[in-house]
N, C-alpha and C positions, 0 to 999 in steps of 0.2 A: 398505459405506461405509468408504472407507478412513481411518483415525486418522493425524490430521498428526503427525509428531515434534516439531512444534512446541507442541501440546497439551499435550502428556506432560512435556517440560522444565522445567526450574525456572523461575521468572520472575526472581528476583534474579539479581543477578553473584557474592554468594558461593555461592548453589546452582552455578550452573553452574560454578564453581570449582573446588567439592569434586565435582563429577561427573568432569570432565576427571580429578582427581587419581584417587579410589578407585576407574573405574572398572577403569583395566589392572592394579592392585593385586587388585582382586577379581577378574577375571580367572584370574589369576596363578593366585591361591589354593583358585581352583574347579580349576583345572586340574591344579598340583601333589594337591590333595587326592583327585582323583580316580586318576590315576594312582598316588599313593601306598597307595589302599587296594587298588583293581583290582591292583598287582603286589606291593607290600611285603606288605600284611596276608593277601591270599591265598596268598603264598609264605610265608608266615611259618605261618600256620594250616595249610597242609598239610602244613608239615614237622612241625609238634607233631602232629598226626592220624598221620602213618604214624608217629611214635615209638611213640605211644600202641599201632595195631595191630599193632603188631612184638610189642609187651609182652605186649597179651591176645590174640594169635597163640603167647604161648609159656606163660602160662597153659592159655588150650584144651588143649594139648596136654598138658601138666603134668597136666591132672584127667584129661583122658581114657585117659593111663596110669597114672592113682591105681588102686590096686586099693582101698581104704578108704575108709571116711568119714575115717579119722585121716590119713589122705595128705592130701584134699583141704585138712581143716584147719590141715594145716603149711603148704602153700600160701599158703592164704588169710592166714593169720600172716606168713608170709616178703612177701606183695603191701602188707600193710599197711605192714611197717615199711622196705621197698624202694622201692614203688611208689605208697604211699599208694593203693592201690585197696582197696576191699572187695569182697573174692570170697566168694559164697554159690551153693551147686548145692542145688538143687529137685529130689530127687529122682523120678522118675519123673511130673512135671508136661509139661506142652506147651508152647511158646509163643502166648502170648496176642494177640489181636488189636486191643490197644487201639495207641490213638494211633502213629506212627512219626516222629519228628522228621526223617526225613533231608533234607526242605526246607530246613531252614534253613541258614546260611553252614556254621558250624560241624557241622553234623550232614551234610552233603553232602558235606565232605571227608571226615571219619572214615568215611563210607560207604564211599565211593571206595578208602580206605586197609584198611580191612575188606575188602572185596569182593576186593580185591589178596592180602590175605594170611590168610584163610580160606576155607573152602569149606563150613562150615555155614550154617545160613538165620540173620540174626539181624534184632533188631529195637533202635532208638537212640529214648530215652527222653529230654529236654531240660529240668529244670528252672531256667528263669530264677531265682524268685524265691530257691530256695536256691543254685542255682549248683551243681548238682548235673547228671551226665551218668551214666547209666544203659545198657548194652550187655547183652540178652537173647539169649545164644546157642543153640539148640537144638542137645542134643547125645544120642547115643541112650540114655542112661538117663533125660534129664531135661534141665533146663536153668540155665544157669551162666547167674550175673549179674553183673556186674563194675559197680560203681558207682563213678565217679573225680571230684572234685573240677574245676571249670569251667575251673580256671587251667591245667589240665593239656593243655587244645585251646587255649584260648585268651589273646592277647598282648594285655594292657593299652597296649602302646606307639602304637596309634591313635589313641585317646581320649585320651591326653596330648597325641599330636602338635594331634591337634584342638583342643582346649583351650587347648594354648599360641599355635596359629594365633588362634583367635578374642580371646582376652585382646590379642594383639601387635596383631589389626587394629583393637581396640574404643582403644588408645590410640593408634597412629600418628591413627586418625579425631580423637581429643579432639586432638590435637595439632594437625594440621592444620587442625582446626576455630578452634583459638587464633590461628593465623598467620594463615587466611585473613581471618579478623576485622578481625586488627589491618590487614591490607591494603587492605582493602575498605570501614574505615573515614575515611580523607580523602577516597578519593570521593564518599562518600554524604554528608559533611560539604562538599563542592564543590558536590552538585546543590541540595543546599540551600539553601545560601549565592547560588547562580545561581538557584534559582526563588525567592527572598526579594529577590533583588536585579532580576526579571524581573516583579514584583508591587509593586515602588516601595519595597521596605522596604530598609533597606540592613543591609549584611551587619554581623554580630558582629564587634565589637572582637577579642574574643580569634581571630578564623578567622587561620591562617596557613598557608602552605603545609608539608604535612606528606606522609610516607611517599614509594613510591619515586621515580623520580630519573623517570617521564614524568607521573606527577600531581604532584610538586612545579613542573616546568613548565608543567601543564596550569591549577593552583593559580594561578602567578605571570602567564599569560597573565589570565587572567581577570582580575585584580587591575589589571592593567595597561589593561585594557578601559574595566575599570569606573573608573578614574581620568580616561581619556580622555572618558569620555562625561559621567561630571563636570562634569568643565573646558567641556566642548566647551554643556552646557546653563548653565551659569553666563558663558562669554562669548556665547552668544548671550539669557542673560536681560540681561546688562547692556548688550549692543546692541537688543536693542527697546524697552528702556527709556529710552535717547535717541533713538529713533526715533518712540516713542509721545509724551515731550516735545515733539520739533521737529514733529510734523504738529498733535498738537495745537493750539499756541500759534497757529498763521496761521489754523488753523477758527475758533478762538475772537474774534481781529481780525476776521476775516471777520462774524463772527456780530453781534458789535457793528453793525460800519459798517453791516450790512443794517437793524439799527435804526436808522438814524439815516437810512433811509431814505423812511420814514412805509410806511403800506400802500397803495403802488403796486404796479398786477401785475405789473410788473418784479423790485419786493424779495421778491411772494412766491413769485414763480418762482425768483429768488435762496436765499431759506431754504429751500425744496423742494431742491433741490439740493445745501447744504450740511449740511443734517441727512441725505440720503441720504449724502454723503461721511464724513458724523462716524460715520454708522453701519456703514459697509463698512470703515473703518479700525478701528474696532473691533474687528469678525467676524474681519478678518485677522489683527488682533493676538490675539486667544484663542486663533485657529486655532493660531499657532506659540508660542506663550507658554508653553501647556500646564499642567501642573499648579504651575509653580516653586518655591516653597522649602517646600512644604506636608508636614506632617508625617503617617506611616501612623497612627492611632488605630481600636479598636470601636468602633462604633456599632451601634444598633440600627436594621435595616434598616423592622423595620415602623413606628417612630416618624418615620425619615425621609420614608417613602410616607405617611405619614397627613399629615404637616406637608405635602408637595408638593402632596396633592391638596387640603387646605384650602385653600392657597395658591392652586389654579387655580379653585378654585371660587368663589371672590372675585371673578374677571375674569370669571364667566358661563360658564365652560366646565364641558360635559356631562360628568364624570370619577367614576367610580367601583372600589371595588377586591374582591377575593374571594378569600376564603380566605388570608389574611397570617396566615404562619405569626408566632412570635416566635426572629427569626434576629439574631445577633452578626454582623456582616462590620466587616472590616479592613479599612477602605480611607481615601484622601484624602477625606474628607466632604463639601468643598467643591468639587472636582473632579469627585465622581462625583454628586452633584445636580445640577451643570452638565450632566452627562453625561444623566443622566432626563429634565430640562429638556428638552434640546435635543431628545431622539426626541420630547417630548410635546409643546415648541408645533410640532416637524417636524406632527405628528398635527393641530393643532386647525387649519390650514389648509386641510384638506381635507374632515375628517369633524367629525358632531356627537356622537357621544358616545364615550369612548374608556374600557377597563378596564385596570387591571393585577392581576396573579397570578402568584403563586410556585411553582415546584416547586422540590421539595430532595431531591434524589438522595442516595445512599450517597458519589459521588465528586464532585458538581458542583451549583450551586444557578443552577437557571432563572428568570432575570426579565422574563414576559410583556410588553409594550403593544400593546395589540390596539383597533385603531379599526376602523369601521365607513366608512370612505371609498373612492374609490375604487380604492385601490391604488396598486400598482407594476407595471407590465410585468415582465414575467419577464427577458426581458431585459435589462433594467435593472438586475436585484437585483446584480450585482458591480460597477455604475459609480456610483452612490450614495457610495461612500463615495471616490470620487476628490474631492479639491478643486476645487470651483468647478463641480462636473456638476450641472446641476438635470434632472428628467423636465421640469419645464414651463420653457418656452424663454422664457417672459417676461421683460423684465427688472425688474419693477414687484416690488418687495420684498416687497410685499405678500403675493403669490402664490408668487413663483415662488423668490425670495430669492436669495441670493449663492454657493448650494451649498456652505456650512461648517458648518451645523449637524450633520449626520452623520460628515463626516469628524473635526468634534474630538468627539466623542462615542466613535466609532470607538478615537481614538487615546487616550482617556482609560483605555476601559477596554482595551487594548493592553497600558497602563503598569501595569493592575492583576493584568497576567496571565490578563486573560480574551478575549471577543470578542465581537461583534455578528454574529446571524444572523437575516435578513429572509425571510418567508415569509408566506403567505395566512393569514390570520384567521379564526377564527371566526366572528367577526360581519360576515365581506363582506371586509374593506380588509385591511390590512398589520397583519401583527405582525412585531414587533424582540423577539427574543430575546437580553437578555445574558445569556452562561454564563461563571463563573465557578467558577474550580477549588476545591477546597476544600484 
């Protein structure tokens, strides 16, 4: 199974910021430091190792033309205060067969540098923790020890360089880490401001366009947007509001002169017709009205469902609910109970008993209504929410109605930043699901 690289990525824009940045940086750094050990410090340690085997290449020899124990010991005086080595001969002893370090970095070149410039058998001794290096030569009386100090093979200038590499990249990182911050915050301050302002709540006073010179543009379009659509829902609230005047007033004449009809079936085929008119001007007018000057406030969503379903169960309708968590939601109050409303009397014309229920996810909160009717056509479930589509072709209000109840429902929670999604029910008929984002 192959692992996408998309898995593996950051999910933010400042991760993937600092990725783009430190990765050719880290790069770099693997690469310089590898070659810098691979040829600096192995050229640098085998030139201390043949120094070294040049020295106890002329020691060896020095004892092995000692005629005395008093030779060897001026030797070994002259190595200490020249060479800092300490030379000791084992008279007439063997070489031993413990341990031989020549594995390691250090013990493989002075190997290498020995093996060049003696011709006895010896054996290389390593101790880390004192920092102590030990060269057992076998020589034919006995054998010569040479013990030399660690700094004598080995160059501390790696471990600085190293050091100094990692201190430089651990603050160019805080550094970058500072900048990218500060850059990556007006955007995160814009998607904000754009999903607060995409959920009906409108943006902070203090938001202004900030940082560089394509989100300051990106800032001032937005602003620019959002002023337009402004304007654009404040002249059309003040055009349906003379519009919802002028049709009124002549329903309302009409409605009179019908009384003043007496009850002939003329007049009440007359008010049959003009209460259907007063009520399809109505639908219409909700439909585009939309939420207008109403303000985002919390509410408690399970006090809201409990008061709706009281409310329906007043007019006789079969309603019940399960499992109502106790959830906070921000929304237009009045807007989004119009919005329950309409999917729950959409419901009670078809079916007799209808439930609602809550899921509440980690990122999004599920709000069930599941009737028991006959449904939707599958086909169907994407033209529902067009203006004026009904599944039943009647035009008897009653039944089949004006096809606006779902589409302002639709577009209420649209404005809340959430949506409406239709699908089979548990109990038989349609459930409407609204999700809304948290």
């Amino acid at each position: 199974m192959k692992l996408s690289i998309k898995k593996i990525l950051p999910r933010s824009l400042l991760g993937r910021s600092l990725l783009i940045l430190m990765t050719p940086i880290f790069l770099i750094q693997v690469i310089t430091t590898y070659i810098f050990f691979d040829r600096h410090w192995d050229k640098v340690t085998g030139r201390l190792a043949f120094a070294v085997a040049g020295e106890v290449a002329m020691i060896v020899s020095d004892v092995e033309n000692a005629s005395d124990g008093d030779e060897i010991e001026a030797i070994s005086q002259k190595a200490v205060k020249a060479l800092d080595f300490l030379v000791s001969f084992d008279d007439g002893a063997t070489l031993s067969k413990k341990r031989d370090d020549r594995n390691t970095m250090v013990g493989k070149a002075l190997s290498e540098s020995l093996s060049y410039k003696i011709s006895q058998p010896f054996r290389i001794s390593i101790d880390i923790e004192e920092k102590w290096v030990e060269v057992s030569i076998a020589l034919q009386n006995g054998v010569l020890r040479i013990t030399m100090p660690q700094r004598r093979l080995f160059s501390s200038s790696g471990y600085i360089f190293l050091l100094w590499m990692i201190a430089i990249s651990i603050t160019l990182l805080a550094i970058a880490i500072l900048f990218m911050r500060n850059q990556i915050r007006p955007i995160r301050r814009l998607a904000i401001v754009a999903e607060r302002f995409g959920r009906g709540q409108d943006a902070p006073a203090s938001f202004k366009p900030e940082g560089a010179r394509e989100i300051r543009q990106a800032a001032r379009s937005f602003l620019d947007m959002r002023d337009r659509i402004r304007r654009q829902i404040q002249q059309r609230t003040a055009m349906l509001a003379g519009i919802s005047h002028d049709l009124r007033t002549p329903l309302t004449r009409m409605k009179l002169q019908t009384e003043m009809l007496g009850d002939t079936p003329d007049a009440a085929e007359l008010k049959s017709d003009i209460a259907e008119m007063e009520k399809m001007v109505n639908a219409y007018l909700d439909f585009v009205r939309g939420e207008g000057d109403e303000k985002t406030e919390a509410i408690s969503l399970n006090d809201l469902i409990s008061r709706i379903i009281i409310n329906t169960r007043r007019i006789g309708i079969d309603i019940s609910e399960k499992d109502l968590p106790e959830i906070m939601l921000t929304v237009r109050p009045v807007a989004f109970e119009r919005c329950l409303m309409n999917i729950i009397n959409n419901a009670t014309k078809y079916a007799h008993h209808i439930e609602i229920s809550v899921e509440n996810t980690e990122n999004e909160l599920l709000l069930h209504i599941d009737d028991d009717g006959p449904g939707i056509p599958e086909e169907a479930l994407g033209d529902v929410f067009r203006p004026f589509f009904r599944v039943d072709e009647s035009r008897n209000l009653e039944t089949g109605g004006i096809g606006l109840g779902l589409p302002i429902a639709q577009d209420i929670i649209l404005s809340h930043g959430g949506h409406i999604e239709l699908g089979r029910s548990p109990l038989g008929g349609l459930r409407a699901t609204i999700i809304m984002a948290k």
